[in-house]
C-alpha positions as CSV (number, residue, x, y, z in Angstrom):
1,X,85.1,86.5,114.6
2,X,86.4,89.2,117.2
3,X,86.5,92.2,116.1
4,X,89.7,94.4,117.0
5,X,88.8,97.7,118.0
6,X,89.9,101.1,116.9
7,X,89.6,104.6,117.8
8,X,90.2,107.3,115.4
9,X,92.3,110.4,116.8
10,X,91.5,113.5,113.8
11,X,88.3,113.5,112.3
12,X,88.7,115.6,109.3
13,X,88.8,115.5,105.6
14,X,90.6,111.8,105.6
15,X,89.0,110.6,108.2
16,X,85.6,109.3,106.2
17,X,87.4,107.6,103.6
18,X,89.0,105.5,106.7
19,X,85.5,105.5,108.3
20,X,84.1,104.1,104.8
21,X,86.5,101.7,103.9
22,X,87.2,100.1,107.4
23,X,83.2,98.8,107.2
24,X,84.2,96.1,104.5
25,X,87.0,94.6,107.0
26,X,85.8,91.6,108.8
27,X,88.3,92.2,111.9
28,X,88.1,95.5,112.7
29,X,85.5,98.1,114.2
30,X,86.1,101.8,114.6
31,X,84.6,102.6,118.1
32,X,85.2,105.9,118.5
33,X,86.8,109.4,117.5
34,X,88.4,112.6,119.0
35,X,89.2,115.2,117.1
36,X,90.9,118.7,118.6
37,X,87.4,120.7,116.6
38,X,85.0,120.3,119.4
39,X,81.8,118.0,117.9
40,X,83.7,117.3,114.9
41,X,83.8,114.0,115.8
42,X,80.3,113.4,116.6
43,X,79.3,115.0,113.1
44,X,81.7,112.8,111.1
45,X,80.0,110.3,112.9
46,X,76.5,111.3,111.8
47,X,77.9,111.8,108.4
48,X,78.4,108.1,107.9
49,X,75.6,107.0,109.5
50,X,74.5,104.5,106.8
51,X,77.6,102.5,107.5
52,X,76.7,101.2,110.9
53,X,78.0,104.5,112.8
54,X,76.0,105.8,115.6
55,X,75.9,107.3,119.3
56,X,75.4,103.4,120.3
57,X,78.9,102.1,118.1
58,X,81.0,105.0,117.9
59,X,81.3,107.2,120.8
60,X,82.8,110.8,120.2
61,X,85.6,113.1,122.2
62,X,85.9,116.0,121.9
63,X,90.1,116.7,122.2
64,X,91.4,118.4,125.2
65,X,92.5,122.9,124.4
66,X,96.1,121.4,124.2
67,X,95.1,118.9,121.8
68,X,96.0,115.7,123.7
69,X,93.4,113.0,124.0
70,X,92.9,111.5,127.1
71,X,89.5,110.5,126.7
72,X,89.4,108.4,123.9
73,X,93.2,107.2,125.1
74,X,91.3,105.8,128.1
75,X,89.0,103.5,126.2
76,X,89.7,100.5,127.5
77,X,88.2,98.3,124.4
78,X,90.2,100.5,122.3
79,X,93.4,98.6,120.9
80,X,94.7,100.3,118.2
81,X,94.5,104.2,117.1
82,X,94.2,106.1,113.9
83,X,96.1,108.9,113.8
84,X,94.9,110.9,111.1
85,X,96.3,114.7,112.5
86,X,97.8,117.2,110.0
87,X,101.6,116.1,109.2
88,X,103.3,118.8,112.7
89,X,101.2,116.5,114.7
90,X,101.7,112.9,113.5
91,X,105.0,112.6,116.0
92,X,103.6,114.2,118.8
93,X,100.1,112.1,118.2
94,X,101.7,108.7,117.7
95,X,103.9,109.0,121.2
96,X,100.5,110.4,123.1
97,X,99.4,106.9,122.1
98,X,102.1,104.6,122.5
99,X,102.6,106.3,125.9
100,X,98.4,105.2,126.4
101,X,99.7,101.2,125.9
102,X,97.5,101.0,122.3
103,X,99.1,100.7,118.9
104,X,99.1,103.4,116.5
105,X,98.5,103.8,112.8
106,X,99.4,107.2,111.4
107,X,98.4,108.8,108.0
108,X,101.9,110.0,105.8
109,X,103.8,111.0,106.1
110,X,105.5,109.4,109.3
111,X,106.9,112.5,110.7
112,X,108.0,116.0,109.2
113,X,111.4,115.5,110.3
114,X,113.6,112.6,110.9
115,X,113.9,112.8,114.5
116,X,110.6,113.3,115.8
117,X,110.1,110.0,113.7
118,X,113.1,108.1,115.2
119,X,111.9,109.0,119.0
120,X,108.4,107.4,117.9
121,X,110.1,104.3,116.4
122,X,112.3,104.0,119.6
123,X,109.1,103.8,121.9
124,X,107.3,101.5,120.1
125,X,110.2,98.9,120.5
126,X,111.0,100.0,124.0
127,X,106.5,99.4,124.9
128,X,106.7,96.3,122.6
129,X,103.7,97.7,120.3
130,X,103.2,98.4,116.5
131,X,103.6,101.3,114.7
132,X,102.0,101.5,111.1
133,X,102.2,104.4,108.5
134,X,100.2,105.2,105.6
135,X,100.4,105.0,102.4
136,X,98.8,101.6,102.1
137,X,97.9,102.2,98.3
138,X,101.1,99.9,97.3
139,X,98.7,96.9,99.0
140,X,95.8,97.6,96.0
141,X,95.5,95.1,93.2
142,X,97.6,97.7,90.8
143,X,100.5,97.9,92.8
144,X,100.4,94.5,94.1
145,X,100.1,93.4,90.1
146,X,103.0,95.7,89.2
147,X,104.8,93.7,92.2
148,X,104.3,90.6,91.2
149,X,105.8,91.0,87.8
150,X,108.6,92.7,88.8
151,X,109.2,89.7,90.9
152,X,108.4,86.9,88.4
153,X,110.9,88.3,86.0
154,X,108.7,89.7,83.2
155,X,110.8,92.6,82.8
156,X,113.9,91.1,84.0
157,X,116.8,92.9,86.3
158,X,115.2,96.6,86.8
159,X,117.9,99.1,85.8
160,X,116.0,102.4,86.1
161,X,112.9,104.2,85.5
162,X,111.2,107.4,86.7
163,X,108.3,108.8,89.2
164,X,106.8,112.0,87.9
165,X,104.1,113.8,90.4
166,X,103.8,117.1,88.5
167,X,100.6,119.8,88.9
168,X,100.1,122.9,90.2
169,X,99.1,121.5,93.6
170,X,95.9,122.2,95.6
171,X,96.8,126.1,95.3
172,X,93.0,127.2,95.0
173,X,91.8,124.6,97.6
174,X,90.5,126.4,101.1
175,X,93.0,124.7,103.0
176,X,95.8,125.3,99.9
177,X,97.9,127.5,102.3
178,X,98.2,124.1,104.7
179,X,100.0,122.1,101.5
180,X,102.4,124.9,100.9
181,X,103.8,125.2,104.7
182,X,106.5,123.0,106.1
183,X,105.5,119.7,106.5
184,X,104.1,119.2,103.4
185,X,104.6,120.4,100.0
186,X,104.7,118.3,96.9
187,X,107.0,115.9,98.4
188,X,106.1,115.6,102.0
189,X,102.7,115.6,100.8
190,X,102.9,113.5,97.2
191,X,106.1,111.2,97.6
192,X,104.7,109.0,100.4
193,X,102.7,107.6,97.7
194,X,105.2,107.5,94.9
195,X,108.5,106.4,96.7
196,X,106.8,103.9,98.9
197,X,105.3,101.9,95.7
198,X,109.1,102.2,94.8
199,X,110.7,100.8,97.6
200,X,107.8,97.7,97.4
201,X,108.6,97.1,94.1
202,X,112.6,97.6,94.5
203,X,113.7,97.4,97.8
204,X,115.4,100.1,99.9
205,X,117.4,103.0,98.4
206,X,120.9,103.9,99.1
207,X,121.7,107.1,97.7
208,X,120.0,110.0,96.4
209,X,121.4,113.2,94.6
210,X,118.9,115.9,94.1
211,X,118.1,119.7,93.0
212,X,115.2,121.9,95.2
213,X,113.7,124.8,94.2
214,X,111.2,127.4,95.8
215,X,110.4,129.7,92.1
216,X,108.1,131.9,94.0
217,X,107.4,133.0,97.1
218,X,103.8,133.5,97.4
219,X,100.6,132.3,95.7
220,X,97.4,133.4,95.1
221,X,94.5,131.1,95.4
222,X,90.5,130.4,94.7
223,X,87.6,132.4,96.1
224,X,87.7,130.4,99.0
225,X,91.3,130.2,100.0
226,X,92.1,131.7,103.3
227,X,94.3,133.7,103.0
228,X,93.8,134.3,99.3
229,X,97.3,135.2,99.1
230,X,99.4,133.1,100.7
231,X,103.3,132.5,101.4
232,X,105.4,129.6,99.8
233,X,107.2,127.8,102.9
234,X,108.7,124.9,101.4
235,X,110.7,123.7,98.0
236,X,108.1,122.9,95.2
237,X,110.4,121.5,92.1
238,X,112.0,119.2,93.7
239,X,113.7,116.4,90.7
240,X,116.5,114.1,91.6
241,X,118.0,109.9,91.1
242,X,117.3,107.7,93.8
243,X,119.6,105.0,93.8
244,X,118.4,101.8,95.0
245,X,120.2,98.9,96.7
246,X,119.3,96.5,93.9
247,X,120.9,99.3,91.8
248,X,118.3,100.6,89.7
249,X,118.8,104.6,89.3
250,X,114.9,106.3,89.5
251,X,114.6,109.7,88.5
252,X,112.1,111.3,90.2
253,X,110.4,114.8,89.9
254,X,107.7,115.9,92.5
255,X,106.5,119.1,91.9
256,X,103.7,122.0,92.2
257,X,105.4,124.2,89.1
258,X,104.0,122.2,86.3
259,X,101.0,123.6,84.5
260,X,100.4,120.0,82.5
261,X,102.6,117.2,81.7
262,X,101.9,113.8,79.6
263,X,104.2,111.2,82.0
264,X,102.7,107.8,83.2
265,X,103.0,108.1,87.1
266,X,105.7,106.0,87.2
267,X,107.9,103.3,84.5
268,X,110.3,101.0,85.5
269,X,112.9,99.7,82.8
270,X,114.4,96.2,82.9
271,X,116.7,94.3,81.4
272,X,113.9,92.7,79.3
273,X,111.3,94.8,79.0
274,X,109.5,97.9,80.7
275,X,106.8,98.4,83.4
276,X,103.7,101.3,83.2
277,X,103.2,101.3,87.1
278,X,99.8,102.7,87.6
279,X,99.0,106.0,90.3
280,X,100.1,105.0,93.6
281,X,97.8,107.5,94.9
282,X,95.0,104.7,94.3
283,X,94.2,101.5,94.7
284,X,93.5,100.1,91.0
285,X,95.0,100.3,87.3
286,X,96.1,100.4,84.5
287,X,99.2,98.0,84.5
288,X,100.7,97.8,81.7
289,X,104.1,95.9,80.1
290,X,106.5,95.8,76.8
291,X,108.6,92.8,75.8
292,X,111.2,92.8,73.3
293,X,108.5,91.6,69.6
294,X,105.5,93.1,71.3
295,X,104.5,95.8,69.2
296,X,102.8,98.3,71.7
297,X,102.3,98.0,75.7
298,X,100.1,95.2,76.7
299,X,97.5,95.7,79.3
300,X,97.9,92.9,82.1
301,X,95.2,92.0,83.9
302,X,94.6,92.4,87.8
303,X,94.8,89.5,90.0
304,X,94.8,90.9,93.5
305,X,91.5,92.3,94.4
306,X,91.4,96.2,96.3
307,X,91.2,98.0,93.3
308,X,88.8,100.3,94.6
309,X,89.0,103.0,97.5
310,X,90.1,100.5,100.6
311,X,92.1,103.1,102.9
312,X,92.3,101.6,105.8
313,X,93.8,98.2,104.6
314,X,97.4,99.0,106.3
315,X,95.7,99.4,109.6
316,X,93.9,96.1,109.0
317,X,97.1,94.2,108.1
318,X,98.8,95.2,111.2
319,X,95.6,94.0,113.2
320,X,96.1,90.6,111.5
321,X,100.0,90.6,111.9
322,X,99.4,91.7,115.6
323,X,97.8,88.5,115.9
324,X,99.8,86.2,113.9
325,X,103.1,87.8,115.0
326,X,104.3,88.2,111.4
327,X,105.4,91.9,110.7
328,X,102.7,94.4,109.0
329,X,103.4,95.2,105.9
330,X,103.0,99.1,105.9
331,X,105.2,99.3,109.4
332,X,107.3,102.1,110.7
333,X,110.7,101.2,109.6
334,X,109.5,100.9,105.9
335,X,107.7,104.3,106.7
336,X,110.6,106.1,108.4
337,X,112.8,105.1,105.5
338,X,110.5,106.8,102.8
339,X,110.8,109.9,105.0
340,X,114.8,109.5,104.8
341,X,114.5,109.8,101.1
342,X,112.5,112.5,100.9
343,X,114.3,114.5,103.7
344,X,117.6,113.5,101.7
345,X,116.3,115.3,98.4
346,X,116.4,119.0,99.8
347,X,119.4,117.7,102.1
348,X,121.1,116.9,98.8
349,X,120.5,120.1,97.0
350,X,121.9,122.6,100.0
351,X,124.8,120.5,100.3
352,X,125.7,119.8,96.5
353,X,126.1,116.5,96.7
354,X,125.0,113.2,97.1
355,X,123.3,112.1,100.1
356,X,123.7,108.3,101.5
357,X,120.1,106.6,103.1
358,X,121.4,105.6,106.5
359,X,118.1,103.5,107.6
360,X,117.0,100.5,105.5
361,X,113.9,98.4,105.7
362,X,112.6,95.0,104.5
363,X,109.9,95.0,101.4
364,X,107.1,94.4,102.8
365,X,105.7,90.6,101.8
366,X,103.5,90.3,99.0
367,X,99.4,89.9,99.1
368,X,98.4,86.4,99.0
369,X,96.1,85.6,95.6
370,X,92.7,84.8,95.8
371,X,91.8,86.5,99.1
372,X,88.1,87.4,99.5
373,X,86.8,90.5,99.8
374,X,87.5,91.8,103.6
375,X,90.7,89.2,104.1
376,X,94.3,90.1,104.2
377,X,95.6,86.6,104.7
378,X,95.1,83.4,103.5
């Protein structure tokens, strides 16, 4: 089999998990890396050396002083890129590589603001190449299991539910003053993860109405944080309904205000019965269901395989698709329309009202049963 392969533009933090999970897929190689951190690259490269990257399979760049990429952009065996950038530069990073002719893959969110993310989705369909957006958690055997028994009725018409992401946030991490900056925040940062896995198991939304809060304007973090004081730059309580086109009403809370809570990440509630939807910032379990004469919630098993760490698996897909022609499954329009709904929640609370989604997207298809490990289609 070919390989398709792919360059990775950011080399940070994310980047290994991409690095590691990528080496299970069958169809895919990640050549090379550039990174803006002059031999970062190389290093991340040394750091996985046991699997399979070295100076002869991944060649490193360092990025230009203006952070564009030209070297690693001029690859010529290089078909698709990683963008794995903080959040300001996913926009910026994803038309540097459109404009190079190669397809691009970014890490969530799909842009910090709606229209640097509509001018990326408007060259891609003006070059004729794909554009994919993480999260790609919703394509992991607990969210593909949740799917599937939304579809095959076992909890009937959905009619509403909740998704809680509550904590205090990385507020001690070094890099904590990063999460609490524009861009990211709990929801920018979080609710990639939490509305996505909504709009796969519901379809798109149509309205939200929402209340933001900033409580404080500065934090104080670990030993390690620089600065260790710090100044608050975005909302970070923000709680709201999303209502969706099938009509189920979702409350949803995202939030770096909460000390502890005792919520399951997110619970759907149907006309026959309710749905513990495991964390849709992983791959695996617990599902879990209630019919009317069960006693408890029942534990359903996992079909779909992915239950583990496979980051990566949405760049894969859209490999495959770019072969077959079908659509990818984590594409931009389904990306683009998460942001909508999470711009639309602080958008709702300065304007006191409701807000209507103006984009819409398809759910993505469902995984296949029974795929081997490394396979994405039948």
């Amino acid at each position: 089999m070919k390989k398709t392969k792919l360059g990775v533009i950011g080399c940070g933090m994310i980047s290994g998990a991409y690095l590691k999970a990528a080496s299970r897929f069958r169809n895919i190689e990640i050549v090379a890396g550039s990174d803006i951190v002059p031999g970062r690259a190389a290093a991340k490269r040394d750091e996985f050396k046991e699997f399979g990257y070295s100076e002869e399979t991944f060649r490193a760049y360092d990025a230009n002083p203006d952070g564009t990429n030209a070297e690693l952009l001029s690859d010529p065996e290089i078909e698709v890129v990683l963008n794995l950038t903080p959040p300001k530069q996913h926009s910026r990073v994803d038309l540097e590589i459109l404009n190079a002719g190669k397809h691009a893959y970014s890490e969530k969110p799909f842009g910090v603001n709606l229209e640097d993310a509509m001018k990326v989705m408007k060259l891609a369909e003006e070059k004729n190449l794909r554009c994919g957006c993480a999260p790609d958690t919703f394509l992991g055997g607990g969210q593909q299991t949740a799917r599937k028994l939304i579809d095959d009725g076992w909890i009937g018409k959905p009619l509403a539910g909740t998704a809680l992401v509550m904590g205090r946030g990385p507020e001690k991490w070094p890099q904590a003053p990063f999460f609490f900056d524009y861009g990211a925040g709990p929801m920018l940062d979080l609710g990639p993860y939490y509305i996505t896995t909504l709009v796969n198991m519901l379809g798109p939304a149509k309205r939200v109405t929402a209340f933001t809060k900033k409580f404080d304007d500065m934090r104080t973090g670990g030993p390690e944080t620089q600065p260790p004081v710090y100044p608050i730059n975005v909302t970070t309580h923000l709680t709201g309904v999303i209502e969706f086109e099938c009509g189920a009403l979702i409350t949803m809370i995202s939030s770096f205000d909460v000390w502890k809570h005792g919520h399951c990440p997110i619970e759907i509630y149907g006309s026959e019965g309710s749905l513990q939807v495991p964390d849709p910032n992983t791959f695996g379990g617990p599902v879990r269901v209630f019919r009317k004469g069960y006693e408890d919630w029942q534990d359903v098993p996992m079909p779909f395989g992915y239950t583990d760490n496979s980051r990566s698996i949405g760049a894969v897909d859209m490999v495959n698709a770019i072969k077959s022609g079908r659509p990818h499954r984590a594409n931009n329009k389904l990306a683009y329309h998460v942001l909508e709904i999470m711009c639309s929640f602080d958008k709702s609370s300065s304007a006191g009202r409701p807000v209507d989604i103006e984009s819409t997207c398809e759910r993505p298809a469902p995984l296949p049963l029974g795929l081997d490990d490394g396979f994405l289609d039948d």
